[in-house]
N, C-alpha and C positions, 0 to 999 in steps of 0.2 A: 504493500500500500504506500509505505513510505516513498519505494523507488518510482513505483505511478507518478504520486503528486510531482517528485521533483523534477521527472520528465513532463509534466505538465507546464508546471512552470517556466523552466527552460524553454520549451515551446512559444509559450505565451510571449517570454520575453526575447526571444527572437525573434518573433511576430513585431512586436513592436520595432526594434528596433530596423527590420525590413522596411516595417513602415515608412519611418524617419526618414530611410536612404531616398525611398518611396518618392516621398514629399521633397525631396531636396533635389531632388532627377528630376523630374517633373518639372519645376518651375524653371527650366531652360534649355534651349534650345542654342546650337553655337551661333548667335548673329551680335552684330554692333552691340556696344554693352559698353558702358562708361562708366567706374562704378564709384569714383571720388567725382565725379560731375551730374549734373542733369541735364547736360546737353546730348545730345546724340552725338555719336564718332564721326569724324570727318569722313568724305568721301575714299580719303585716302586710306585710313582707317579701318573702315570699311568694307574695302576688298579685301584686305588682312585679314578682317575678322571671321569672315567664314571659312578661313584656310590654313588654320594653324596646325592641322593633323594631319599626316600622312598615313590617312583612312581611306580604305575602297569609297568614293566616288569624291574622294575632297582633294582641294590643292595645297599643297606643300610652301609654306613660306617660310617655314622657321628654321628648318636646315634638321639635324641627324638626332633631336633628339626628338622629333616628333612620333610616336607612336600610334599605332592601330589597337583598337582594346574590340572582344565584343566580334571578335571575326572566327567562322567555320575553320578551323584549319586541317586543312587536307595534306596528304599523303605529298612531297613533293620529290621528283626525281627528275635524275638526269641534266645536274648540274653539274658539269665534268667530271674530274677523276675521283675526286672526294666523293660523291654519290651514288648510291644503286642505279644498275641499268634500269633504261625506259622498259625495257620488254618485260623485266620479273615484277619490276612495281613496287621493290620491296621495302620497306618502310623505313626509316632510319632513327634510330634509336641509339642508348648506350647499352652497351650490352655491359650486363649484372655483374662485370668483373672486380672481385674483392681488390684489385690493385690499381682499381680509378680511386682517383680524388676523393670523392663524395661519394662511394662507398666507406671509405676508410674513416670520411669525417661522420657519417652518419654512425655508425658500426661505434666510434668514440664514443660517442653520443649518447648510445644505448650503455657502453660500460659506467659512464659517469652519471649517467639516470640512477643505474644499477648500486651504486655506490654511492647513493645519496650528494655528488660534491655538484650537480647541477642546479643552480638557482636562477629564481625570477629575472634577477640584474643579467644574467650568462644568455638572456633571450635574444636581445638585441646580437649583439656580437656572433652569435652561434649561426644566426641566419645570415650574418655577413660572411662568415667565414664559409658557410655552405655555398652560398651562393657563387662565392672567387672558387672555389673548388669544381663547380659545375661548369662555368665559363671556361676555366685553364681544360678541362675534356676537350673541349671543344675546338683547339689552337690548331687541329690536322687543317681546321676547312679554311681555304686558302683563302677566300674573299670574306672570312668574318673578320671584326674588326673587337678582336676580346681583350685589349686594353681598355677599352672604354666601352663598360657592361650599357649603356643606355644604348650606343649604336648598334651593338649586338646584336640585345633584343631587338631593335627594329628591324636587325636584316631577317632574323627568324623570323619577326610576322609578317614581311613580305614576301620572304621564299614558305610562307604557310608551313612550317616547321617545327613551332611551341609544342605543340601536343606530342607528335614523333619525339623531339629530342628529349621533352622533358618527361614523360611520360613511365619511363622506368624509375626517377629517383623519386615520382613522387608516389610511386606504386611501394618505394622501400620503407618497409618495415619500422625503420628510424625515423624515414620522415616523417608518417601516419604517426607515429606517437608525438613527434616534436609537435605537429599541426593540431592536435588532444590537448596536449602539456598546455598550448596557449591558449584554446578556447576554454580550457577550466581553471586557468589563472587569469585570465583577460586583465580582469578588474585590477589585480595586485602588480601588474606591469608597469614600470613609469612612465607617466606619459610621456616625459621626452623620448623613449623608445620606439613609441608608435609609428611615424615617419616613416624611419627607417628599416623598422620591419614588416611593415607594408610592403615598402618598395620593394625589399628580396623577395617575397612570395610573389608581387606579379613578376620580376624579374627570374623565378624559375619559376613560369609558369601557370599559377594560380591564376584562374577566370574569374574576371571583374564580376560577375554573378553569384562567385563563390560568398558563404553564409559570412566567413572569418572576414574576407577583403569589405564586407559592409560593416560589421561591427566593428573594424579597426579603422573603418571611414567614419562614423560618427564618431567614435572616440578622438579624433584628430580635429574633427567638425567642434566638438566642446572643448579642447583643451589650447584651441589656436592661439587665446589671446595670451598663452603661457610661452610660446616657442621661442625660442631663438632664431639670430639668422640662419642659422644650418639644415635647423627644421625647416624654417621657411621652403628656401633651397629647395629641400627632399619633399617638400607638399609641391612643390612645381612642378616635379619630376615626375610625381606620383600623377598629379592633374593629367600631365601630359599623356596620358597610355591613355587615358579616356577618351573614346569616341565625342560624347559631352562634355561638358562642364558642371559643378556644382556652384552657380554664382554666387551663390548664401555665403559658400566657402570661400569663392574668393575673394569676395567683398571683407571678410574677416582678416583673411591674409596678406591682403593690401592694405587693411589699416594697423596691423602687426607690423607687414614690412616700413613703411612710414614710422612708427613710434619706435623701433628700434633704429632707425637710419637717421632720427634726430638726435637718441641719446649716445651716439659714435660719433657724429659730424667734427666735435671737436676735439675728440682726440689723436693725438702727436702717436700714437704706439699701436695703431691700427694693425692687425695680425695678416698676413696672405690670405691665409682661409678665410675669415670674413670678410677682404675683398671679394676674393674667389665667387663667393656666396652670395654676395650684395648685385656681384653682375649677371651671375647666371639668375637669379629670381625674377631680378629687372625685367630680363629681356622676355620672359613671361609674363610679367603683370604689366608691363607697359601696353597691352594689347586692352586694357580691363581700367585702364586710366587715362586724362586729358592730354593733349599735346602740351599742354605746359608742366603740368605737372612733372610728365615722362623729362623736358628740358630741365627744372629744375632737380629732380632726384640725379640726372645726368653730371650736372655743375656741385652737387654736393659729394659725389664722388669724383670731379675731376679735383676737388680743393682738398678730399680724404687722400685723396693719390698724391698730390704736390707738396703736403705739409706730413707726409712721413718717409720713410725711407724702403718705398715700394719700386722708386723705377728701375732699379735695377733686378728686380726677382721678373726671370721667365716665364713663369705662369700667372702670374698678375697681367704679364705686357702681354702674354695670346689671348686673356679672357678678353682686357682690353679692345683689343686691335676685333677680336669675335662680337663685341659686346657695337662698337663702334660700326662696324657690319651689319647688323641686325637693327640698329636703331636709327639710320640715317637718313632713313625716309620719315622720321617723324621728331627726330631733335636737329637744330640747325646746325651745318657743317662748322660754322666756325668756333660753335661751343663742342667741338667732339677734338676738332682739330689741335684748341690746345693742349692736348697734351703731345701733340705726333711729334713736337721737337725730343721729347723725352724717350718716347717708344724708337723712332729713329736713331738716333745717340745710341739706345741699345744695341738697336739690329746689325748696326754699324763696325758695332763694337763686340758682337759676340758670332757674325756674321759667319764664321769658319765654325764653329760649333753651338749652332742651335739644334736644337734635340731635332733629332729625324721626323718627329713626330707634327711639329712648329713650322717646317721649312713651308711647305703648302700654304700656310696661314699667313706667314710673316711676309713669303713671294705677291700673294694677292694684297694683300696692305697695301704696299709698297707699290703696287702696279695704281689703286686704286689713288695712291699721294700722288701718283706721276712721277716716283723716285725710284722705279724699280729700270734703270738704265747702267750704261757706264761698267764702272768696277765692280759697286755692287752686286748688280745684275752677272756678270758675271762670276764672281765666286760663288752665289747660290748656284750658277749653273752648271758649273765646272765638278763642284761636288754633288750635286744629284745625277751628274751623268756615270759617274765614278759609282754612284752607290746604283745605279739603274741596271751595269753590270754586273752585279753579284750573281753567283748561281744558284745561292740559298733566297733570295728575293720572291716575296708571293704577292699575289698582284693587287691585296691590300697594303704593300708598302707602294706598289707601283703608283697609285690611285693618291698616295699622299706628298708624292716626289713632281709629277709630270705639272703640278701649277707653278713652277717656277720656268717653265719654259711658256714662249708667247708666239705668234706669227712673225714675232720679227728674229723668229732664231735663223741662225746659218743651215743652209739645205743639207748639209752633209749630220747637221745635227737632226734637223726634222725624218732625214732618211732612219739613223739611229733609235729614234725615239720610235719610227714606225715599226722597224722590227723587234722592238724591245715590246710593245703593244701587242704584236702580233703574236707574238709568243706568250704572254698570259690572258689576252683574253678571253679562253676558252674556261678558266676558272671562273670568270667574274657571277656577279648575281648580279638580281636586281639594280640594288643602293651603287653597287661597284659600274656597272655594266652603263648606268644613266648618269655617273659622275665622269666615266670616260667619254661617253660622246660628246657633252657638254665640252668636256676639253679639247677633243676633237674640231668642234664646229668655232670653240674661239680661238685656237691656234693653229686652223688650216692644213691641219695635220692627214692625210688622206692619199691612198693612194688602192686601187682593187685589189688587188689581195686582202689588206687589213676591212677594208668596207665588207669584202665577202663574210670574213670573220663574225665583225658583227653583226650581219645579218640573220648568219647563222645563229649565232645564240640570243637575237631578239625571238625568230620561232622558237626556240627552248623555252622561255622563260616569259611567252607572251602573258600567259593566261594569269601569273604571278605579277607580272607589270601594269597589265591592264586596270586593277584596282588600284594604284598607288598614280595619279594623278601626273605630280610632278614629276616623277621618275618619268614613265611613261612620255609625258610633253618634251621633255629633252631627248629620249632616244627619237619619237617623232618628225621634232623638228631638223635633227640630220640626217634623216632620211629624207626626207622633205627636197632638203638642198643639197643632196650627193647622189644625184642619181645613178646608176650605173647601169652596165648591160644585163647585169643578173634578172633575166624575166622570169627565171622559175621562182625566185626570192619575190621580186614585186606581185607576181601571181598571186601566190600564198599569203603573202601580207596584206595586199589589196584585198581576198577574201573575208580575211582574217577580224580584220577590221570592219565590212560590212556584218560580218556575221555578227561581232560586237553590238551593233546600235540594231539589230534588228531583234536579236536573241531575246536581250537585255529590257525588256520595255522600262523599267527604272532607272536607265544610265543616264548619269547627269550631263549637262547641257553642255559642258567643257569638253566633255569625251565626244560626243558626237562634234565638237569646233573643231579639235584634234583631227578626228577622221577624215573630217573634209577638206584640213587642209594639207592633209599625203593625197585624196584620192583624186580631188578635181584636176591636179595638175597633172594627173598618170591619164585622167580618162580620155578616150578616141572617138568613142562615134558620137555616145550621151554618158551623163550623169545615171549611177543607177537607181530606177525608181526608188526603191527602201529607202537609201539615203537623201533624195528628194523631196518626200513623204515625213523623213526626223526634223529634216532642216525645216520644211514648212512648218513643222508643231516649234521647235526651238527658237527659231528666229527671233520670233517679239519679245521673246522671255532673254535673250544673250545677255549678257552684260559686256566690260570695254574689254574683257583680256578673250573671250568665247569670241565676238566682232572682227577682232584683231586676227584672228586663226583663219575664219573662215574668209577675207578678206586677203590673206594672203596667200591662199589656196586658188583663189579668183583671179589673183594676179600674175599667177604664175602658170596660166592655164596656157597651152601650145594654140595658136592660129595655124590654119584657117581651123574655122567652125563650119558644121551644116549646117542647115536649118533648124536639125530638133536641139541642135547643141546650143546653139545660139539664144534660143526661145530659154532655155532651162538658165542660161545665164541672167538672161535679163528678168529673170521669175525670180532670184535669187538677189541681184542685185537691187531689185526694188523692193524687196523684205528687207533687206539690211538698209535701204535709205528709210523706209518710212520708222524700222527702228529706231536709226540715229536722230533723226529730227525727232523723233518722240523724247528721248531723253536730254538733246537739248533741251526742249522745252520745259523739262520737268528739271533743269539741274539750277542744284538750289547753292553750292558753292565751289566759290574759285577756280578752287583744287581740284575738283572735277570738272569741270571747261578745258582749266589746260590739259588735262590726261587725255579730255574728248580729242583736244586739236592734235594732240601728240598721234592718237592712235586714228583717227578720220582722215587727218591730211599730213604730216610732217612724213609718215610712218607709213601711208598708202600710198603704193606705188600711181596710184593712180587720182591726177590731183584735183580735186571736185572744188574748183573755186566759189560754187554755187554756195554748199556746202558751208565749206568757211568763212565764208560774209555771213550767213546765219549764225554761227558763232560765236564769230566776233559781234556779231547786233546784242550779245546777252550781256560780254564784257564791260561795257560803261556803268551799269547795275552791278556789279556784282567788286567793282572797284572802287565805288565810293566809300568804305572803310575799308580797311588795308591792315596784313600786318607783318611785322618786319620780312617775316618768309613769303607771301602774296607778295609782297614787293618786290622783291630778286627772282621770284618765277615769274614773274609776269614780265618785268623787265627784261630776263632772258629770253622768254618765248618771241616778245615784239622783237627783240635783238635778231634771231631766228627768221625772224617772217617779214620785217621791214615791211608792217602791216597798215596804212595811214590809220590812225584810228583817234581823231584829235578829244572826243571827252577823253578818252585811256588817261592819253596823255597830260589833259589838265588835273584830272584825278594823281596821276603819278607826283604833278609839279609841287600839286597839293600838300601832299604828305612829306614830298623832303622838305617844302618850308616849315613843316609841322612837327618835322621831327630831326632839323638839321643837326643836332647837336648829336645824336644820338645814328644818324647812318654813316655805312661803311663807306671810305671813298673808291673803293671796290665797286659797290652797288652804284655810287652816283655818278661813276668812269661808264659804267653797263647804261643809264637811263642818258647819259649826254650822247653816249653812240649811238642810242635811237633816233632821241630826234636828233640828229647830227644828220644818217641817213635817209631818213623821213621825211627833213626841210621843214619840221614843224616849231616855229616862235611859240611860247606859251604866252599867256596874260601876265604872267608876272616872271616874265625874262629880266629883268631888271636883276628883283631879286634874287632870283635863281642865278644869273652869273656871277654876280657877290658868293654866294655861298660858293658855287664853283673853285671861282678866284680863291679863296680861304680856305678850301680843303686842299688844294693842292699844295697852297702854300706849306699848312701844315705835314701833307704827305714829303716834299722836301726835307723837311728838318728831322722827318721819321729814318735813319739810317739801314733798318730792314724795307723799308718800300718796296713796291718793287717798281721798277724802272718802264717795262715795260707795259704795266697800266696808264702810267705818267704820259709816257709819250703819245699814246692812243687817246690820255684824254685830254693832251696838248692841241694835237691833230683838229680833234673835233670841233672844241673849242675855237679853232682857228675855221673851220667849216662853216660855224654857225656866226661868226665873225663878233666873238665875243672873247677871243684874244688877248691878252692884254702885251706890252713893251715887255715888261719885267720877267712875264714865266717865257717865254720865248730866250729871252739876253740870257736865261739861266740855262736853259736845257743847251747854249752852244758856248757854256764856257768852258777849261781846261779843266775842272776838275768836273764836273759831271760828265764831259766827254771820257775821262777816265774811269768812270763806273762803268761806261757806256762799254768800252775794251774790254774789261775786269767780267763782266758778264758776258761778253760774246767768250772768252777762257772758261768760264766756268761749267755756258748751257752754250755748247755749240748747236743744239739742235736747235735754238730758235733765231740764231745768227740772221740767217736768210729772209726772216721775218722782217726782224728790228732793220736791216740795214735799209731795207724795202721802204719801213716807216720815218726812216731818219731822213731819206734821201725824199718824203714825199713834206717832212717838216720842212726841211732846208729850200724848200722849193718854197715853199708858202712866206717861210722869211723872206727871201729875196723879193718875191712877188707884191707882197700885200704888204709888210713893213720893211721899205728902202730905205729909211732912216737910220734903221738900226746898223746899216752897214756890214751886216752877216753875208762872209762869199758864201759864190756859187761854188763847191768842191765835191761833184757829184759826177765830174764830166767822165772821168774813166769808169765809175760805174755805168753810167748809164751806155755806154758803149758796151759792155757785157751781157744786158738786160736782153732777154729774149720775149719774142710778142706772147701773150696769149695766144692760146690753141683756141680756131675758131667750128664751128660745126657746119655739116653740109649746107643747111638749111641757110644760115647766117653767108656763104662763099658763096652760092645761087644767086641769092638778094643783092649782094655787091657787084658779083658780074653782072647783075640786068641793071646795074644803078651804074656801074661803069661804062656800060654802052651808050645809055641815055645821055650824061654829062659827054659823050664824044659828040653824039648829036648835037649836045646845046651849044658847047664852044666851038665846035669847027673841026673838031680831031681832037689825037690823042696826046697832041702836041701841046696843048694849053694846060695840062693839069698834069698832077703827080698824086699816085695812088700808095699808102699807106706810107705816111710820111712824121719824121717827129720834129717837134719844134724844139726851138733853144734850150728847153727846159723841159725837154723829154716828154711832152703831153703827144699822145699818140692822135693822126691824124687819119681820118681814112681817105679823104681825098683834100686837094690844097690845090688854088688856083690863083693867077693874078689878074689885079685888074688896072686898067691906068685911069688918068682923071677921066677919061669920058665915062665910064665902067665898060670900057670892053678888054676882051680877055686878052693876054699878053701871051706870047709863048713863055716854055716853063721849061727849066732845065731838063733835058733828054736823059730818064734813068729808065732801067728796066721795068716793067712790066707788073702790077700787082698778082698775079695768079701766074702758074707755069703752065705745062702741059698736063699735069696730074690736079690743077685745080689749089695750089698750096702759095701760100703768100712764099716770094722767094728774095725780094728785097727793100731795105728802107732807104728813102731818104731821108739827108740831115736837111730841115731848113736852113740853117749855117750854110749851107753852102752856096745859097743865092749869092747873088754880088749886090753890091751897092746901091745899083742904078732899081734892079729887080725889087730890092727889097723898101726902094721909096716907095712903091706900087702900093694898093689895097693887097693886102693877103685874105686871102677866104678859105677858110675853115670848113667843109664841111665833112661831119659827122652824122654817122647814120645809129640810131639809137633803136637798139633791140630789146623783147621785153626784160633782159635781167636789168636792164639800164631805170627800169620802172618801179616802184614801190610794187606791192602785189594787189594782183586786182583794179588797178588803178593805171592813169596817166597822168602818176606823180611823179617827175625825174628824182630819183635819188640823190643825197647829197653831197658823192665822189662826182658823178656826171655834173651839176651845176655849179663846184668848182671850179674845176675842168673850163668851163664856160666862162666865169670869172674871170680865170688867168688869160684865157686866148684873148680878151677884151683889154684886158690892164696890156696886152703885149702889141696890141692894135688888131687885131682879129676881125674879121667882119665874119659873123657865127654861125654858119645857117646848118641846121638841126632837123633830120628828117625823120619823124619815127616809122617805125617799121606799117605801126596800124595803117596808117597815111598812107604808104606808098603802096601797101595790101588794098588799099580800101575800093569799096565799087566805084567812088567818084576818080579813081587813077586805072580802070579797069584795062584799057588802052592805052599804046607806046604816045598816041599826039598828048593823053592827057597826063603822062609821066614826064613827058619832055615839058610840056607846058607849066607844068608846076615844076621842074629845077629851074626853066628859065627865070620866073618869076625869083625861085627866092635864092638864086646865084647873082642874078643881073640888074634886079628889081632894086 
């Protein structure tokens, strides 16, 4: 009777506490969630937020520690040599040998049960140490990654392996008791324990259903406000294998994480491990909190890092340099940045021995600062090629070694690397197999043999990848763009992939983006119905990264079409426009407009100016408040598109008077280049060049400046003719010319640049301020200088605008084609005229176009004489549309210099634009000739 009741009750209160879990499941679903705010998540935010788990039908953004919880796992084979054949099927397990690991620690286990020395406190610790005993089994399979037990398990749930592999220790005798021991001690376990011994049972194995993984979930759920950072930490870890979230919970452990991250902030003696811990948590709850908030928790550990004696420990600078990855889309670069002098200094300095394990991590930093060149770049590369040869290497060390090489390696290295590739990757998995191509498609690494490779073990390991989203989307998109001859491969994968969205009526709207964008560009006669029949149901639901796929599937479709192919295009194409004007319509900020223009026009090969003037019509609304980050994207973007857009504009002017004290002269170099280009004056130019004027000045006496912002936003400045004497007199005296040297030594890559810009200031002095008496000392450059490369389309237009100009003067005797003047302004045609205005012969030079159509010579205006050059000279230029702002027939503000100067030099300017001499009213040679005459002679 007694044993009834007790089972009764236990019953009971497991009942309840299912409940609990119940109720705490329940109330969420993974979307936008802001849990220190009551505003809704940014757009940007947003897309994050439903893609933090590398769960069958979700996308991956958080990177290797994301986990699958809550998945069927199946039997899997035939993952190279580590694996059972395909044909037997046979399952893979450990087999029961008393001289594994976790035999022996279980088998312990039971003798120190047996002998009473096993207590409550020995819980924690006992499931850690079981657990590194089951992982170390496991070191045969070439592509796990059993250093780091979180990646581990994720490659098990993607190669659907948890059950097979774990399935014997937890069928052991030892285990079954240990898993006893703790649901009938639960209660008497410290709670600091709980965390951590969670985490080991789902880590070998235990299903998230399991009765213990809930009861040690509300145990964790009530004793949060008690944790530590560490705990924190290991609740993040533990969050993440969830297919959901408990937001209750995390709404607790973000206000946990906060009240311990204030009572640290000011201590000098800050430990690794609670950095360690403070960043890994971050980059999980940052997802579940405001963008400011995330920047300031950011800055409170950039000031923990500065004021102890952390920069030098290694694994503070990878959490770092990871943490700074993971967060840069939503804290601003220049508050992550400061500390990169400190992480740099490091790499620098430990550069010949960072752990094997860092080099991947530390190469991508350093690529992402724009400092992975030079020396550096070299000794990381010299030693990963060194250790790429080893014969003991398995293609999880491969897979951590190959990011420090780029596209711009030497061919004799990218050959190396390809055969170094080709030879492991028949081991790889999933997580291995989808980090390789990615590297593949960014460092042009490719050649058929190695692509057969991977072809081959994408059908191995389809039906395991096909769930995992991100992996999947990276092996995709190099398929996508590496086509080859292999048709039995494209056959089978082409199937493959229909069979997918057709099987599957639950697949989400990503995967069928995916498929469409390998299948449209393979297909020949038509699109196949089923896939026809998805995309019709998907279409209106896409969101901007599904758009982007199927869009560029569209683009990359082979010409000619039939008729049925064609019709299916434009079925297709009009479901994705009436999409995208819908969520124009509906977009409520900033940060989603620009992502729209990024991924609609900057990003589509195919450019819908229509399109873009709609949304740019949302921009003047959605700029009248601004903040510091809207301001530098936005700036960028018009930088970008050289878009007239004059509210934008006054909206921009707005805010730097408003907030001059406080912008970057970064950002107000980026907003003067706009309208510099744009040729747009604001209403309070006045003001606005004062402010100019005084942040350069200050940028001057800044001695890290950098130089070559200065000089672009001297340039501009000089464009908009808002210039002054002094910052000119300054950029051409002997000691800034000598930074000007000192930096072409340091950054020879951007030499070519700056000399480009020096020699277009040095022009502007002479031209526009002659007072100043700054030489002309540009001449042997510009004898160097080669023309721009012109397009067929643009050498057509000129030969039929060169024949006409022979009609109008008389021959070809009066004019000279593609000509420079004293000061290097490029000419396309130059003629003279004397006082009556008729044309004068013109010094006899060869020919603008040759036999194959190619500009083949210039001449020097200089070389007129005397008498020639008392004449009118006439300029004329022919203006094509990049010469135009976008969408418009606004001359840009290089072109309308250009026009200045020929003026200030005597120039009579005549300017034809392309629309013009296209247009129906010049549709005919009398009426092309009739309009040079007029505006040559007129």
């Amino acid at each position: 009777m007694y044993v009834k009741m007790k089972t009764m009750i236990c019953q009971a209160h497991l009942r309840y506490f299912q409940g609990r879990v119940h109720r705490l499941f329940s109330t969420f679903r993974l979307k936008h969630v802001a849990c220190s705010s009551n505003q809704h998540k940014s757009s940007r935010q947003y897309a994050h937020s439903y893609c933090l788990n590398e769960v069958p039908g979700s996308i991956s953004k958080c990177g290797p520690f994301n986990i699958a919880s809550s998945v069927n796992f199946k039997t899997c084979v035939g993952f190279g040599k580590s694996f059972s054949s395909v044909e037997n099927e046979n399952k893979i397990s450990f087999i029961c040998d008393e001289n594994l690991s976790f035999v022996k620690t279980l088998d312990h286990y039971l003798q120190e049960q047996e002998n009473g020395r096993f207590g409550i406190g020995d819980v924690k610790d006992f499931a850690m140490t079981l657990e590194a005993a089951a992982y170390t089994e496991l070191s045969h399979f070439p592509w796990l990654h059993v250093d780091n037990v979180a990646i581990a398990f994720m490659q098990l749930v993607m190669n659907r392996m948890i059950e097979d592999i774990f399935s014997t220790l937890r069928n052991h005798s030892g285990f079954k008791h240990f898993y006893s021991y703790i649901e009938q001690n639960l209660e008497e376990i410290p709670p600091q324990d709980y965390p951590q011994l969670l985490l080991s049972l789902i880590y070998m194995g235990t299903d998230h259903t399991d009765n213990l993984v809930h009861l040690l979930f509300c145990h964790i759920y009530d004793t949060c406000h008690e944790m530590d950072m560490h705990n924190v930490m290991t609740t993040t870890q533990i969050l993440r294998t969830f297919r959901t979230r408990s937001i209750p919970l995390v709404q607790k452990l973000t206000s946990r994480f906060f009240t311990i991250l204030d009572e640290h902030k000011c201590e000098t003696n800050t430990s690794s491990e609670f950095m360690q811990d403070c960043l890994i948590s971050h980059i999980f709850l940052n997802f579940y909190t405001s963008k400011t908030s995330s920047e300031n928790v950011a800055k409170t550990f950039i000031d923990i890092f500065n004021n102890s004696a952390l920069q030098s420990d290694p694994d503070v600078i990878a959490k770092f340099i990871r943490y700074k990855h993971r967060l840069m889309w939503c804290v601003p670069s220049k508050v992550l940045d400061s500390i990169s002098p400190d992480i740099l200094h490091h790499i620098n300095k430990t550069a010949e021995n960072v752990p094997q394990k860092n080099i991947g991590l530390y190469c991508q930093y350093l690529r992402q600062m724009n400092m992975y060149k030079g020396e550096l770049a070299s000794v990381f590369q010299t030693r990963c090629l060194h250790l790429l040869h080893s014969e003991d290497l398995l293609v999880r060390d491969v897979v951590a070694l190959v990011p420090a090489f780029d596209k711009f390696c030497p061919s004799d290295t990218k050959q190396q690397l390809m055969t170094i590739l080709a030879r492991h990757i028949s081991d790889a998995d999933v997580l291995i197999l989808s980090s390789l191509a990615d590297f593949m498609m960014k460092s042009n690494i490719y050649n058929q043999e190695l692509m057969r490779q991977l072809q081959t073990k994408t059908l191995e390991v389809f039906d395991n990848m096909s769930d995992f989203i991100s992996r999947f989307s990276k092996i995709v998109h190099l398929l996508s763009t590496r086509i080859n001859d292999n048709e039995e491969f494209h056959s089978e994968f082409f199937e493959r992939l229909l069979k997918l969205v057709e099987v599957q009526q639950g697949v989400r709207i990503y995967v069928v983006s995916l498929v469409a964008q390998y299948i449209l560009p393979n297909v020949k006669l038509a699109v196949p119905q089923s896939l026809m029949d998805r995309l019709a149901v998907v279409i209106p639901q896409c969101d901007l990264p599904a758009i982007k796929n199927i869009l560029n599937g569209l683009n990359h479709m082979k010409r000619p079409w039939d008729r049925q192919l064609h019709h299916q295009i434009l079925e297709l194409r009009t479901a994705l426009q009436r999409n995208m004007l819908q969520q124009i319509e509906t977009v409520m900020s900033l940060e989603r407009l620009i992502h729209q223009i990024n991924i609609f026009y900057l990003k589509n090969m195919r450019k819908d100016l229509q399109l873009l003037e709609r949304m740019m019509q949302e921009m003047p609304r959605l700029t009248e408040s601004l903040t510091p980050v809207e301001f530098s994207e936005v700036v960028q973007l018009l930088n970008t598109l050289i878009y007239p857009a004059p509210q934008v504009y006054e909206h921009l002017t707005d805010y730097i008077m408003d907030h001059k004290d406080d912008i970057s002269f970064q950002d107000l170099a980026n907003f003067v280049s706009v309208i510099s280009q744009a040729r747009y004056t604001p209403s309070r130019m006045d003001e606005l060049s004062q402010c100019c004027h005084d942040k350069l000045v200050m940028s001057f006496d800044d001695p890290d400046s950098n130089i070559v912002a200065q000089m672009q936003y001297i340039y501009h400045l000089c464009c908009l003719q808002i210039g002054s004497d002094s910052l000119l007199t300054h950029v051409f005296t002997v000691d800034y010319l000598e930074k000007v040297d000192k930096l072409f030594e340091a950054k020879p890559e951007v030499r070519s640049y700056l000399e480009d810009l020096f020699f277009r200031l040095n022009r502007c002095a002479v031209l526009e301020y002659p007072h100043l008496d700054i030489p002309w000392f540009h001449e042997d450059y510009c004898s160097t200088m080669k023309p721009e490369p012109m397009y067929r389309s643009s050498v057509k237009l000129l030969q039929e605008m060169e024949d006409a100009i022979k009609d109008v003067l008389g021959g070809s005797a009066y004019f000279e084609s593609a000509v420079y003047t004293p000061y290097h302004h490029f000419l396309n045609f130059e003629c003279l005229l004397n006082c009556d205005g008729c044309p004068i012969p013109y010094p006899q030079t060869s020919s603008l176009l040759n036999s194959e159509g190619r500009l083949i010579t210039f001449t020097q205006a200089t070389s007129l004489s005397a008498e020639q050059i008392q004449h009118q000279r006439v300029a004329i230029l022919v203006l094509f549309e990049k010469d135009f702002c976008l969408n418009s027939r606004h001359l840009k503000g290089d072109n309308f210099l250009r026009r200045r100067h020929l003026e200030i030099m005597g120039y009579k300017v005549v300017e034809i634009p392309h629309y013009t001499w296209n247009s129906m009213a010049l549709s005919d040679w009398t009426g092309k000739t009739n309009y040079l005459r007029d505006q040559i002679l007129g």
